[in-house]
C-alpha positions as CSV (number, residue, x, y, z in Angstrom):
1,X,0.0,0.0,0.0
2,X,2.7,2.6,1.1
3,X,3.4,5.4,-1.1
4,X,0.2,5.1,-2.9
5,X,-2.4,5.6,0.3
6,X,-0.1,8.1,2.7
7,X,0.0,11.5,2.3
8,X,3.1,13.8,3.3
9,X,3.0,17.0,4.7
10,X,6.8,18.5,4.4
11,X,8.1,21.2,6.6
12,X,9.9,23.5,4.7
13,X,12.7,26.0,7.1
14,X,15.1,23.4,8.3
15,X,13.8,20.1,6.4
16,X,13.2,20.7,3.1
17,X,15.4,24.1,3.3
18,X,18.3,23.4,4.4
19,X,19.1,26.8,6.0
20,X,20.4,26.2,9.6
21,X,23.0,28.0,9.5
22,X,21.2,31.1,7.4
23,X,18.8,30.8,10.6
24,X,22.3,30.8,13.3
25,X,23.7,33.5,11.7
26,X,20.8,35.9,11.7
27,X,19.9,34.7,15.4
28,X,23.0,35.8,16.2
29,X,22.6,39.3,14.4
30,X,19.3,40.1,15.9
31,X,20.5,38.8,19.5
32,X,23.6,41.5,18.9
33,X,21.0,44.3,18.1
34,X,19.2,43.4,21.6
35,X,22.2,43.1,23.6
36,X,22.6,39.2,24.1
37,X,25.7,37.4,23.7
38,X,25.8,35.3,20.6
39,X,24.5,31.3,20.6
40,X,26.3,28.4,18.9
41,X,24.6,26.0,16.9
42,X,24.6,23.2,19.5
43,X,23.0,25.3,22.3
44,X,20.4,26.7,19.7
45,X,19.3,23.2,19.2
46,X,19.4,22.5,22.9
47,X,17.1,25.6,24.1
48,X,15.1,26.1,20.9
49,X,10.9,25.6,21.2
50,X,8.2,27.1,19.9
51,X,6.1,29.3,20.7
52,X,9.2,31.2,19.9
53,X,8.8,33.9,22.6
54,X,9.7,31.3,24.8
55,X,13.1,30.7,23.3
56,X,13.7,34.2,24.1
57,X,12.6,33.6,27.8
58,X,14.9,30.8,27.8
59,X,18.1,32.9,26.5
60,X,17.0,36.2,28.3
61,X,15.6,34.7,31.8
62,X,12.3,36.2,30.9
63,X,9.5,36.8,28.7
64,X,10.4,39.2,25.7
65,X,7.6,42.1,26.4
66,X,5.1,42.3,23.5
67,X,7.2,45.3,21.9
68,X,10.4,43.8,22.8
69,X,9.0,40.4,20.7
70,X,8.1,42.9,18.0
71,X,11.1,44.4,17.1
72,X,13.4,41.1,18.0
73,X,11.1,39.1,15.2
74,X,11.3,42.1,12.7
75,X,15.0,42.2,12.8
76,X,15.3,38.5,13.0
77,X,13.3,38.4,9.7
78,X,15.7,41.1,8.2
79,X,18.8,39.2,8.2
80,X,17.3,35.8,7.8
81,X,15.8,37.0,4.6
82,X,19.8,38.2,3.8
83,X,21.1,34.9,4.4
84,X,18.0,32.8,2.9
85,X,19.6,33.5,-0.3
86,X,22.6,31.4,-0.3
87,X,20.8,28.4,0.8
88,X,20.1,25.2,-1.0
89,X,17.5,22.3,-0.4
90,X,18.8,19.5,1.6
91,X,20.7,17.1,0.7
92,X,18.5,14.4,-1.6
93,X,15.1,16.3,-1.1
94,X,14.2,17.0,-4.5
95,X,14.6,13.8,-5.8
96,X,12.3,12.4,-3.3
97,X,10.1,14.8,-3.9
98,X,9.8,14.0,-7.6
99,X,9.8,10.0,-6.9
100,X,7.2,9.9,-4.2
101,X,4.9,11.8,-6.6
102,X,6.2,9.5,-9.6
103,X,5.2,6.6,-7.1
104,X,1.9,7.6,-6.7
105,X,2.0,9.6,-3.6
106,X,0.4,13.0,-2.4
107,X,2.2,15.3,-0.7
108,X,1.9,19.2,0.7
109,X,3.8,21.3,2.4
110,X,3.0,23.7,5.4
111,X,5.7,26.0,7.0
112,X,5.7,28.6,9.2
113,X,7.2,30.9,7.4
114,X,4.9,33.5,6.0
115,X,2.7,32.8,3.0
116,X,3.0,35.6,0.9
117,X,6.7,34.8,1.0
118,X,7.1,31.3,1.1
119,X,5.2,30.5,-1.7
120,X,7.7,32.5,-4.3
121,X,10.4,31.0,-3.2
122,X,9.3,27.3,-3.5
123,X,8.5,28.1,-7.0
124,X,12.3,29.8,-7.2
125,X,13.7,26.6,-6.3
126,X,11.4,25.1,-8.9
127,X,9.9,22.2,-6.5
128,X,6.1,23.3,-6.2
129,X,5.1,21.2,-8.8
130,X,5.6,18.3,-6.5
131,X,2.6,19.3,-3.6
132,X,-0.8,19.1,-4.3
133,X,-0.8,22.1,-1.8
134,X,1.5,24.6,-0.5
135,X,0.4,26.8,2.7
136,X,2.6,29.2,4.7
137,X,1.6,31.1,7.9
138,X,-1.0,33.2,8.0
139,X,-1.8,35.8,11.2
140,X,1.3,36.8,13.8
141,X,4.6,35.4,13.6
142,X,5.9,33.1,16.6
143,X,2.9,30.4,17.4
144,X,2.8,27.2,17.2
145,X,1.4,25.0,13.9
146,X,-1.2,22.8,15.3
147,X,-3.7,25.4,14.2
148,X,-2.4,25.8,10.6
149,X,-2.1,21.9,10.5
150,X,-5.7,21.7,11.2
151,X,-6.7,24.1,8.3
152,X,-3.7,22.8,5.8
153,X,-5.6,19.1,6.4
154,X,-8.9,20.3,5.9
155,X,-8.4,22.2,2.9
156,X,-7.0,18.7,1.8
157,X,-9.8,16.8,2.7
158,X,-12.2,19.3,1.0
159,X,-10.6,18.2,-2.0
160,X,-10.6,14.7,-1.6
161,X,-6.6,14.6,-1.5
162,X,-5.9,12.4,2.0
163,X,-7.4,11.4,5.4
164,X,-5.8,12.4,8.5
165,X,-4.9,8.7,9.4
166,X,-2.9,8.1,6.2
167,X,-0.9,11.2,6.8
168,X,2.8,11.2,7.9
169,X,4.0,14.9,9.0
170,X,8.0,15.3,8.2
171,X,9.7,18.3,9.9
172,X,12.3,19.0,12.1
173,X,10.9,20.7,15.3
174,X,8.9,18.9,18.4
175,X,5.9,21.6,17.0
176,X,6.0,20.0,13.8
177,X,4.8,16.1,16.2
178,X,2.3,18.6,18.1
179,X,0.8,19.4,15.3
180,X,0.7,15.9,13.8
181,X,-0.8,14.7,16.8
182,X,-3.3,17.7,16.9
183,X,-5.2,16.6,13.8
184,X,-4.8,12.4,14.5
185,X,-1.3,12.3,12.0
186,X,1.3,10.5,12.5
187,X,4.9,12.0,12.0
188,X,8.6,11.7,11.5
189,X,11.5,14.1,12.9
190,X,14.5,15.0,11.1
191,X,17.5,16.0,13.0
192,X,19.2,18.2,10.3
193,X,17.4,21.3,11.7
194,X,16.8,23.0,14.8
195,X,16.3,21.1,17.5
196,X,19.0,18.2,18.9
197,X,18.3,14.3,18.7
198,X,18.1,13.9,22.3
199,X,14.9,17.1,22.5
200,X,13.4,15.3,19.6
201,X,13.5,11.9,20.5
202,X,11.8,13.0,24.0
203,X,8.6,13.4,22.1
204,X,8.2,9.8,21.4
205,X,7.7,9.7,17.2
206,X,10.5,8.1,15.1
207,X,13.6,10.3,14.7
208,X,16.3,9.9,11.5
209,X,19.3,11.8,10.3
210,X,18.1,11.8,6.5
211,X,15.6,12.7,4.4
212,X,15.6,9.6,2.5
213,X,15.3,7.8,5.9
214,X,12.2,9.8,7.1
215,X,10.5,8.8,3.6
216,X,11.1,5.7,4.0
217,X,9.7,5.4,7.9
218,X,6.8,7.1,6.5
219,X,5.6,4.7,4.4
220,X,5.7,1.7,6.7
221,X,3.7,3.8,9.5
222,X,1.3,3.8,7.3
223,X,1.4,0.4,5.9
């Protein structure tokens, strides 16, 4: 059965994307603009959760106040969007891409990242072809993706593409199993991105070092 009853839902920043280090480096510039010491890439992955204001708390020993959130986010977004640039997709990911859909299987991707934006820059690195539908955030930066997930499936289900119980969710956050388990998916973590193995296998869904690997895990959950 496999490929030709499960549905995928990709994550995009940190999964398909592979733009870590875009994401370190403009961390760090924002953090330098507010006054906080600079983070390596091991303790981002350590401390990193969403909602993101709680990160902040995390680094800062308190809440980020509404306005402080505000203008950390804004400038965040400025040098991320600098750095975004020079990225590539990771390592393998279009090619499964184009074979699951060769194979017979659906797939859609939902991201955080803003919709007005996100949706160009699939195209630009000419993989949109490959989802059946393609939905960024929409509302206030910093949340969580459960409530996205639930819209993103519904939309899907409106149009007769998948049922929540043949759906694997691939990403590479702890929010990205939340939100799997929110609308009754299942879901596999990828430890290329932004959290560590050890935060990610605390949630209790498989957890693989490759793409290729999370595709495959995907299909026998659902088999």
């Amino acid at each position: 059965m496999g490929k030709q009853n499960t549905h995928l839902v990709w994550d995009w920043n940190g999964t398909i994307l592979d733009d870590i280090q875009a994401v370190i480096g403009a961390t760090n510039a924002a953090f330098a603009e507010a006054g906080l010491e600079p983070i390596s890439l091991e303790r981002y992955r350590e401390l990193y959760c969403v909602p993101v204001p709680k990160f902040y708390e995390r680094l800062m020993g308190r809440l980020p106040s509404d306005a402080e959130w505000v203008v950390m986010d804004e400038v965040f977004h400025r040098h991320y969007t600098a750095r975004r640039v020079d990225c590539g997709l990771t390592v393998g990911a279009e090619e499964l891409l184009a074979r699951w859909a060769l194979e017979g299987g659906t797939q859609s991707l939902l991201s955080l990242y803003g919709h007005a934006e996100l949706v160009p820059v699939v195209k630009g690195y000419g993989i949109d072809r490959h989802f059946v539908r393609i939905d960024g955030r929409t509302g206030p930066s910093g949340g969580g993706k459960a409530e996205h997930m639930e819209r993103h499936l519904a939309a899907l289900a409106a149009a007769g593409e998948i049922s929540p119980g043949r759906t694997v969710v691939i990403g590479d956050a702890v929010d990205d199993a939340m939100a799997a388990a929110h609308v009754g998916a299942r879901a596999v973590l990828y430890t290329g991105g932004s959290h560590s193995r050890a935060a990610l296998e605390a949630v209790g869904v498989p957890v693989v070092d490759s793409l290729a690997e999370a595709v495959a895990v995907a299909g026998d959950l659902t088999s």
